[in-house]
KEKETI-389069 format. One record per residue: x, y negated, z of N, C-alpha, C in turn; residue in one letter; chain. Coordinates in steps of 0.1 Angstrom, whole numbers, plus 5000, padded with zeros to 4 digits. Layout:
<sites>
SITE  npx  npy  npz capx capy capz  cpx  cpy  cpz rest kette
SITE    X    Y    Z    X    Y    Z    X    Y    Z    A     A
...
</sites>
This chain:
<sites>
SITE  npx  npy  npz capx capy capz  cpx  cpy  cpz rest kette
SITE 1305 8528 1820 1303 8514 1816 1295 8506 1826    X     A
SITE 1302 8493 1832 1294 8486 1838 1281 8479 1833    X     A
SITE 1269 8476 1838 1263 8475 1833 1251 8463 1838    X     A
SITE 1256 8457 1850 1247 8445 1862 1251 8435 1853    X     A
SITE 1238 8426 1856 1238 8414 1849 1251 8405 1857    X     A
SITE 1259 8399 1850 1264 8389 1854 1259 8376 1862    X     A
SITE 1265 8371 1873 1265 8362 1884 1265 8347 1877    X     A
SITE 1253 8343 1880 1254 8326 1869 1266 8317 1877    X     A
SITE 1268 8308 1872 1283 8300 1877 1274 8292 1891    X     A
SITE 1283 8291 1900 1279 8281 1913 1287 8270 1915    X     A
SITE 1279 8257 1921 1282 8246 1924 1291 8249 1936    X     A
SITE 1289 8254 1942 1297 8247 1957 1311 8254 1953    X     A
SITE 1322 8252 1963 1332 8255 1962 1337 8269 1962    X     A
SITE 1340 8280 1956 1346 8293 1956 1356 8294 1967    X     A
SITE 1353 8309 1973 1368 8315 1979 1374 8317 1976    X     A
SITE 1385 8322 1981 1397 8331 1970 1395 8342 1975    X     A
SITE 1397 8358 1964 1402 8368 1973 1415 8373 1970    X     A
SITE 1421 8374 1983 1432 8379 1983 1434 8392 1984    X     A
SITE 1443 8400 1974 1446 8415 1974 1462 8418 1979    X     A
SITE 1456 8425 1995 1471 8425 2001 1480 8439 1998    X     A
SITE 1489 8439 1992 1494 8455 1990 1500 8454 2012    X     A
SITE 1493 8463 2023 1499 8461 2035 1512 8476 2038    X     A
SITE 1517 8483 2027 1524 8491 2028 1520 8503 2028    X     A
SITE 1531 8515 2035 1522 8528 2034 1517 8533 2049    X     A
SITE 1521 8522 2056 1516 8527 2073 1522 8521 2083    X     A
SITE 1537 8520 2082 1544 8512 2091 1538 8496 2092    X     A
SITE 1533 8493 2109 1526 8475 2103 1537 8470 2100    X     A
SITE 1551 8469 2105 1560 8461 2106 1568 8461 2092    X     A
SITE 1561 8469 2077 1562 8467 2065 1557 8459 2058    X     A
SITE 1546 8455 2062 1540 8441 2059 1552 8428 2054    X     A
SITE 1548 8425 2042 1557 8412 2041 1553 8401 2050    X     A
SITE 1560 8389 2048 1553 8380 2058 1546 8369 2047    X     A
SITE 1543 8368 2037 1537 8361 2027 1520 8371 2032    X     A
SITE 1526 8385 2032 1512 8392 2036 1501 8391 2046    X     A
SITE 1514 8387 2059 1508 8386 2072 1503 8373 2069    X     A
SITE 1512 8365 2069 1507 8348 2066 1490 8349 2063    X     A
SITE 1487 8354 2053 1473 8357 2047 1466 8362 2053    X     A
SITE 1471 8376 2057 1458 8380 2069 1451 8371 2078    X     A
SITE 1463 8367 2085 1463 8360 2095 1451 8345 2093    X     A
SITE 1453 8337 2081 1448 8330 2079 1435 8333 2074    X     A
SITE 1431 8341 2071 1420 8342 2058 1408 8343 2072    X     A
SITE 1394 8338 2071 1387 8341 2078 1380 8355 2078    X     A
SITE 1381 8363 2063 1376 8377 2072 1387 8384 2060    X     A
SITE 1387 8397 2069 1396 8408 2063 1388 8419 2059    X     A
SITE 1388 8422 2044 1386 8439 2039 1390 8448 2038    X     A
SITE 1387 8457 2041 1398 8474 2033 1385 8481 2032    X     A
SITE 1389 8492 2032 1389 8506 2028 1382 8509 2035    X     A
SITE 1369 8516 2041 1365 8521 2050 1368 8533 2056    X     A
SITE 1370 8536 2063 1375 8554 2066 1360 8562 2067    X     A
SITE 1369 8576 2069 1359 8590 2065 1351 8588 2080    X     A
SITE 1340 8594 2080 1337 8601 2095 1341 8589 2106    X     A
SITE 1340 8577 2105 1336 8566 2115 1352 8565 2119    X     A
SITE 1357 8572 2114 1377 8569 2118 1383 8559 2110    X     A
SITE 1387 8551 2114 1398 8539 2108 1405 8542 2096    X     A
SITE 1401 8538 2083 1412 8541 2073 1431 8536 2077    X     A
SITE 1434 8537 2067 1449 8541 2067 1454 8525 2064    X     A
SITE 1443 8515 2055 1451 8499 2052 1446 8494 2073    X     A
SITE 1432 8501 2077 1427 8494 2083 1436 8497 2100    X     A
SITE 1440 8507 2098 1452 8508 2112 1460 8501 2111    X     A
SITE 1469 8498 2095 1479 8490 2093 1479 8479 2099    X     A
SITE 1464 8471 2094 1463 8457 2094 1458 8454 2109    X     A
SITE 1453 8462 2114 1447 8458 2133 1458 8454 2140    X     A
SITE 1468 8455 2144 1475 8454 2154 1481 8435 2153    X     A
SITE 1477 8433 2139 1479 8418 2135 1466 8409 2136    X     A
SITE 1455 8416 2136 1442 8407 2134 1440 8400 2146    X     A
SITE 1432 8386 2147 1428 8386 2160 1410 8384 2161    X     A
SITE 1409 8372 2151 1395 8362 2155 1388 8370 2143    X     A
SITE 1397 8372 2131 1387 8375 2118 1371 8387 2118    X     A
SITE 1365 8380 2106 1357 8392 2108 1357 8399 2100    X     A
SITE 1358 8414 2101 1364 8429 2100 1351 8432 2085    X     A
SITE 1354 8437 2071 1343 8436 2063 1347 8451 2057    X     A
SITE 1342 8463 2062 1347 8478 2058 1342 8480 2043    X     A
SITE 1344 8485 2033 1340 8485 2019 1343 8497 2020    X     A
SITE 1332 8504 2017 1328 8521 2013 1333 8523 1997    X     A
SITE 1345 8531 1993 1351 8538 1982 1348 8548 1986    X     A
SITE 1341 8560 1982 1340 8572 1981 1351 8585 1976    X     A
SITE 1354 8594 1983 1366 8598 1977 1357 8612 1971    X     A
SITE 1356 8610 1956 1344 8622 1950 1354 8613 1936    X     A
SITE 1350 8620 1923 1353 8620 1908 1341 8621 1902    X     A
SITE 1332 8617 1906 1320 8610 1894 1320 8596 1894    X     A
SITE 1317 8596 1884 1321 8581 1878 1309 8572 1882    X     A
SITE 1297 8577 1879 1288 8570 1884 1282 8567 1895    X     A
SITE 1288 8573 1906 1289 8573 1921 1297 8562 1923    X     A
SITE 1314 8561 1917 1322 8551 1920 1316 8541 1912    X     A
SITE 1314 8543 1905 1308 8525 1895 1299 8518 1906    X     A
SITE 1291 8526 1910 1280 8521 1920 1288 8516 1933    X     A
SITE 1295 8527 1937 1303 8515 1949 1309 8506 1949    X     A
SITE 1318 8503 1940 1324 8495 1931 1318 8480 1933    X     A
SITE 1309 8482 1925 1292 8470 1925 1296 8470 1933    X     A
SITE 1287 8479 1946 1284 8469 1961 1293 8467 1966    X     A
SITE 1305 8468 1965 1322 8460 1971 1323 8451 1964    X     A
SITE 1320 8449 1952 1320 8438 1950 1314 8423 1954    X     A
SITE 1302 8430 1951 1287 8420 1953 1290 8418 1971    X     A
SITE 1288 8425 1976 1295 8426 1991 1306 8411 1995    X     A
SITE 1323 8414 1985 1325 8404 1986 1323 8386 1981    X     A
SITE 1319 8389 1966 1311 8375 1962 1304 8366 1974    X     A
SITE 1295 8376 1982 1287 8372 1989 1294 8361 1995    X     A
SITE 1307 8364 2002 1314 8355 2012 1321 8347 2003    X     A
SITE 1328 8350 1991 1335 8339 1983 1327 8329 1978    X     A
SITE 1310 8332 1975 1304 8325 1967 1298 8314 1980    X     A
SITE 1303 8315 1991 1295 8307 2003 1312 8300 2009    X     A
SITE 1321 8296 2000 1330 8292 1999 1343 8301 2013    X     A
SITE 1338 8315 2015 1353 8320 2027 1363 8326 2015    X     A
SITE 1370 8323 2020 1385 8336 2018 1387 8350 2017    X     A
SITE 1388 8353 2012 1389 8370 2021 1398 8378 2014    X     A
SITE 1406 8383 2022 1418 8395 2027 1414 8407 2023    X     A
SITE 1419 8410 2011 1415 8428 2012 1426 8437 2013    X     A
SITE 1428 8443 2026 1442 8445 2029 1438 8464 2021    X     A
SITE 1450 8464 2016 1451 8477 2008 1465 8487 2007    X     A
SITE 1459 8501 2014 1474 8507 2015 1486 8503 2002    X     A
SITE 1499 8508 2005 1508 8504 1998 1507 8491 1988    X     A
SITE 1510 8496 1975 1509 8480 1966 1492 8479 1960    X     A
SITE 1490 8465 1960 1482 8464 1947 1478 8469 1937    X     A
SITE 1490 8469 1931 1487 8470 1914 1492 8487 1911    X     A
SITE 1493 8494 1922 1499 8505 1919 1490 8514 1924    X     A
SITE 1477 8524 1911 1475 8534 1921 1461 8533 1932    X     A
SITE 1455 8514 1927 1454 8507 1940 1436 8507 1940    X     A
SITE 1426 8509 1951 1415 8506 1951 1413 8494 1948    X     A
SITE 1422 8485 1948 1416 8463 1948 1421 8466 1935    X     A
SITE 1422 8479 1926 1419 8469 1910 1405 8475 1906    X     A
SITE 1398 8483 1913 1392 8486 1911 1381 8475 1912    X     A
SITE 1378 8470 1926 1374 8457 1933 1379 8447 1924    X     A
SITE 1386 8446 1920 1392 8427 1912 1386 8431 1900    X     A
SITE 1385 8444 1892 1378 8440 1880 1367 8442 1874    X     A
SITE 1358 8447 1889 1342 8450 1891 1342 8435 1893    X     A
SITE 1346 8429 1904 1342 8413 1907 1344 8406 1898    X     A
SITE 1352 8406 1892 1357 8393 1879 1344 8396 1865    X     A
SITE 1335 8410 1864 1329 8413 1854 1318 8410 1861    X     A
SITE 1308 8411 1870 1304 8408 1878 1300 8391 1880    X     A
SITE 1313 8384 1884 1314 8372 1881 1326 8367 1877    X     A
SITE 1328 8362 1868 1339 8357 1859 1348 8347 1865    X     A
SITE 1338 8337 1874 1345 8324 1880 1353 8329 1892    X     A
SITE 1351 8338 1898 1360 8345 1908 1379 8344 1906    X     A
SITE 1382 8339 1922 1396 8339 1920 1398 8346 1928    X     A
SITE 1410 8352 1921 1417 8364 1930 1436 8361 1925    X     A
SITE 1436 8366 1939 1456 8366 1939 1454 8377 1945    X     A
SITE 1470 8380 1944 1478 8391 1943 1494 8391 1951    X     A
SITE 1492 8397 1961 1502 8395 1971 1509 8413 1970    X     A
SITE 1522 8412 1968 1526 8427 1961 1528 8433 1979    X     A
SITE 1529 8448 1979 1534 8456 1994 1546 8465 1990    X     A
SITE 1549 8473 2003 1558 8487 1997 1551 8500 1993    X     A
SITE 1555 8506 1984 1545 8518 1981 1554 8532 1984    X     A
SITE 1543 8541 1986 1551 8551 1991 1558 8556 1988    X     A
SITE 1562 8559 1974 1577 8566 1970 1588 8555 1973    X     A
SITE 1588 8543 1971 1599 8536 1982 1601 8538 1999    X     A
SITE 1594 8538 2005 1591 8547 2017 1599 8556 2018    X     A
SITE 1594 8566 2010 1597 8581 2013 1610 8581 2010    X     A
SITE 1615 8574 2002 1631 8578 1997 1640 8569 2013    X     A
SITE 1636 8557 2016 1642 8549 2029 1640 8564 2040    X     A
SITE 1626 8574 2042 1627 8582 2052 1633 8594 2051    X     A
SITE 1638 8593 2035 1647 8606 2034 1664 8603 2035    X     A
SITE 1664 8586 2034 1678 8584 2036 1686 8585 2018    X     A
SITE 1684 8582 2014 1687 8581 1996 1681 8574 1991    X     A
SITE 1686 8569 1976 1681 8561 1970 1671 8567 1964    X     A
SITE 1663 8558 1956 1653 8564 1946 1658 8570 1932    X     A
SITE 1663 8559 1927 1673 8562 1916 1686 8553 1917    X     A
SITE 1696 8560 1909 1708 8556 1906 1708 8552 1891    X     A
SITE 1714 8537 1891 1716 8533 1876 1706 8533 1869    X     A
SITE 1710 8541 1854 1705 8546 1844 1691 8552 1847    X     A
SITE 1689 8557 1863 1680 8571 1858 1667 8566 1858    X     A
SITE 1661 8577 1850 1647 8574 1844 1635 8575 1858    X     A
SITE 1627 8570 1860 1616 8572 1869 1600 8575 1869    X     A
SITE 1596 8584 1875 1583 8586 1866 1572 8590 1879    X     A
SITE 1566 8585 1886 1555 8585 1889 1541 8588 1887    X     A
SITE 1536 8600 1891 1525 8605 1888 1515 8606 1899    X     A
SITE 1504 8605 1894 1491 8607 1904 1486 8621 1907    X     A
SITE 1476 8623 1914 1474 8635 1922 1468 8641 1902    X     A
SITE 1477 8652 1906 1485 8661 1890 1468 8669 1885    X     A
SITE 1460 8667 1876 1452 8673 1872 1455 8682 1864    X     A
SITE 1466 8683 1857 1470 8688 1844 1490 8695 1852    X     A
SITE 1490 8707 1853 1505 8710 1851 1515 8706 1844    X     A
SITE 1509 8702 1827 1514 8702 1818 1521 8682 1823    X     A
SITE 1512 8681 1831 1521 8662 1827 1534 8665 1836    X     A
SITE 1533 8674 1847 1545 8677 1853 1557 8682 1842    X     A
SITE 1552 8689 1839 1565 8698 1825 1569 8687 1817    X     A
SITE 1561 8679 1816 1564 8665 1804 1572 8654 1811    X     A
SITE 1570 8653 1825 1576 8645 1828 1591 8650 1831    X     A
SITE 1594 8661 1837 1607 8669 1840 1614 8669 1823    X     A
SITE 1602 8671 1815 1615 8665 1798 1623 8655 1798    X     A
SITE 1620 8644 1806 1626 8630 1802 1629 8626 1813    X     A
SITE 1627 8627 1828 1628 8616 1837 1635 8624 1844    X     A
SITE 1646 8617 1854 1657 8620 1862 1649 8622 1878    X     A
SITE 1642 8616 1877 1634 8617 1889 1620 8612 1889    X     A
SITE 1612 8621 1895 1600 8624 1894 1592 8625 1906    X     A
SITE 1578 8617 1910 1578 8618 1924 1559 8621 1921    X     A
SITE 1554 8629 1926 1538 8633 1922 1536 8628 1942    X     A
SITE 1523 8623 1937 1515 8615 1949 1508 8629 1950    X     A
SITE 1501 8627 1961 1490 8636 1971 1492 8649 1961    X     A
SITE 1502 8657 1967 1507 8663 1959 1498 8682 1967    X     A
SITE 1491 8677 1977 1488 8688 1985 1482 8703 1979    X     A
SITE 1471 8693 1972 1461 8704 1960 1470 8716 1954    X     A
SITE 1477 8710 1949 1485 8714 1938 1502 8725 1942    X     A
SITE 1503 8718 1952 1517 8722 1958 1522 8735 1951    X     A
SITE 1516 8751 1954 1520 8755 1952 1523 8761 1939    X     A
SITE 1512 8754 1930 1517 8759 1912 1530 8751 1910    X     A
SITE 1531 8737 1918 1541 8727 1921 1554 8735 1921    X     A
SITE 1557 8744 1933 1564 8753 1941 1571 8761 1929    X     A
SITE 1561 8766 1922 1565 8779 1907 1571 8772 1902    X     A
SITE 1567 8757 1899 1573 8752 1883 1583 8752 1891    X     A
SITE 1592 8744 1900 1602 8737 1901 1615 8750 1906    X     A
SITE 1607 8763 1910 1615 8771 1913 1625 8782 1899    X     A
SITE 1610 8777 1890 1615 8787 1874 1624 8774 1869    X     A
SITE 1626 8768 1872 1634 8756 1866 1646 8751 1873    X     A
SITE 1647 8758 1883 1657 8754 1896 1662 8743 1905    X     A
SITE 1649 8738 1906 1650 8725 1911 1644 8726 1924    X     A
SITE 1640 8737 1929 1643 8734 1950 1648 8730 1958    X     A
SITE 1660 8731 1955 1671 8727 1964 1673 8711 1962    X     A
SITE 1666 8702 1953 1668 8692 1953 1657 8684 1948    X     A
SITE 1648 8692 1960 1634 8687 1956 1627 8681 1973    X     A
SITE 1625 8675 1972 1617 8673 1991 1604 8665 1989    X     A
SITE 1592 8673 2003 1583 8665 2005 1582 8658 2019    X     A
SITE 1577 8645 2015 1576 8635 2028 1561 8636 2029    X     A
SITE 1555 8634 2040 1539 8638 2048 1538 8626 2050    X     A
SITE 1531 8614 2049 1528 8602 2058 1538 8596 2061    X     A
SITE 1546 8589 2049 1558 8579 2047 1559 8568 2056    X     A
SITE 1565 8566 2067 1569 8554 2073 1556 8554 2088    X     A
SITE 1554 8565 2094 1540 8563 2100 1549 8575 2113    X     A
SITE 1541 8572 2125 1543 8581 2141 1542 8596 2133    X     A
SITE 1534 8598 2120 1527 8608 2118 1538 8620 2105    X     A
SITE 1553 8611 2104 1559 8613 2095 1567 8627 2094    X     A
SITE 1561 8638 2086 1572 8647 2084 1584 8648 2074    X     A
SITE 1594 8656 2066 1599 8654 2059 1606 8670 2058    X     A
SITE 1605 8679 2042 1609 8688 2041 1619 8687 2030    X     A
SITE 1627 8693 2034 1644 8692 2027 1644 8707 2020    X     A
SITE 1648 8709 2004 1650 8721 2003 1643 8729 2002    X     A
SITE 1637 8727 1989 1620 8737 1995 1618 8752 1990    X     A
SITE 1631 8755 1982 1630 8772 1985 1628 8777 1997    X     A
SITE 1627 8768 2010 1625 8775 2020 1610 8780 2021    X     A
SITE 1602 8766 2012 1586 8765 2018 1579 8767 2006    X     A
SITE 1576 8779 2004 1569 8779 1993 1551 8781 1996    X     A
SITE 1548 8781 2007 1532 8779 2011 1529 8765 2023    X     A
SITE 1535 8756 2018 1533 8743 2029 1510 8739 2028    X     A
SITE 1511 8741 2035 1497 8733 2041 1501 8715 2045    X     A
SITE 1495 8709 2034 1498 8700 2035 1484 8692 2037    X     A
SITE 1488 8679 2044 1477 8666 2043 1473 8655 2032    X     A
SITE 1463 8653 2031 1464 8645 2014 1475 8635 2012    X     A
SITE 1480 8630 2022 1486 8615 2021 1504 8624 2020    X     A
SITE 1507 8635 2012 1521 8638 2010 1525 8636 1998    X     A
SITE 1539 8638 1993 1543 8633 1985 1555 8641 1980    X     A
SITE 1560 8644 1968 1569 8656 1965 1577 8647 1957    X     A
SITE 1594 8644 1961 1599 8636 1952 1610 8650 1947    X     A
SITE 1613 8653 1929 1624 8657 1926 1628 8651 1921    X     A
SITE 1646 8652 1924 1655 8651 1919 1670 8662 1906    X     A
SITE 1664 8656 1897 1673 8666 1889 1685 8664 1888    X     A
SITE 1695 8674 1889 1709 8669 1892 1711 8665 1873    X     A
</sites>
């Protein structure tokens, strides 16, 4: 539960912030309603990276920046709550800072927005925080669209059901989701892979199962048929899409 006093209302004129979904890696995935914004906004945010290295929105977004000024926001990648609440705050308060002194600001964010996304985390620490805050929402491509363009197939056909899961804490949502949905795609799937491996092999779904490594990026693998691989060492940023015939 958040818990900072709220931000009293200001006279001068508000920024906006903007939440850019910039894709899953490729820059040239960027919409141009996205770029437009970057481009314009006097400073750009993301994600800070680990260990002094460039996060993954903030490679995206460089190759388009020119004059802006660059504002890195520390997310922590750890599961206490009270660690992230706290960062949270100071990404927020962080940004206020520049909207409440009337700038713009760009929070350029892997794949989409609203999906999955650190800027809802940021949009609804800021908005509690301070209420009068405006924020838009500019959508991107997210990586299971990606990954299905780098495997060459669609995502789904028709009818079929679709089901999207986060990095799997629980086996059992996997089993739940293979009940009902025609295809099924688990994010950062690396932790997990090989209890992954069992289910889908006692179930017979290998052969029409593939993982993509770093969707749409110089860095892109892609495994076809994964009875072959049943101990893959993977990188957090992979992705396991099955398909049930």
């Amino acid at each position: 539960m958040i818990t900072t006093r709220r931000t009293s209302l200001v006279e001068s004129p508000l920024g906006i912030l903007y939440g850019i979904g910039v894709g899953p890696g490729d820059p040239e995935l960027l919409s141009i309603k996205g770029l437009r914004c970057l481009q314009q906004c006097p400073i750009v945010a993301y994600p800070a990276g680990i260990n002094g290295q460039p996060g993954i929105a903030e490679q995206i977004v460089t190759p388009w920046l020119t004059s802006q000024r660059r504002l890195p926001l520390v997310f922590p990648y750890v599961q206490d709550t009270v660690t992230l609440q706290e960062a949270w705050q100071q990404a927020a308060l962080t940004v206020w800072d520049a909207l409440s002194q009337g700038h713009d600001v760009a929070f350029a964010c892997e794949g989409d927005v609203s999906v999955y996304s650190t800027f809802t985390y940021l949009a609804e620490t800021l908005l509690f925080l301070s209420p009068q805050a405006m924020i838009k929402r500019i959508p991107g491509i997210s990586s299971p669209m990606a990954a299905a363009a780098a495997l060459g197939m669609p995502l789904t056909y028709q009818r079929d059901r679709l089901a999207i899961l986060p990095a799997l804490q629980r086996l059992a949502d996997l089993t739940d989701a293979l009940a009902w949905a025609d295809v099924v795609v688990l994010l950062k799937v690396s932790r997990v892979y090989s209890a992954v491996w069992q289910i889908l092999q006692e179930r017979n779904l290998l052969q029409t199962s593939c993982v993509v490594v770093r969707a749409s990026t110089p860095q892109q693998q892609i495994y076809r048929n994964l009875e072959q691989y049943p101990t893959l060492k993977l990188p957090y940023f992979s992705l396991l899409m099955i398909t049930q015939p």
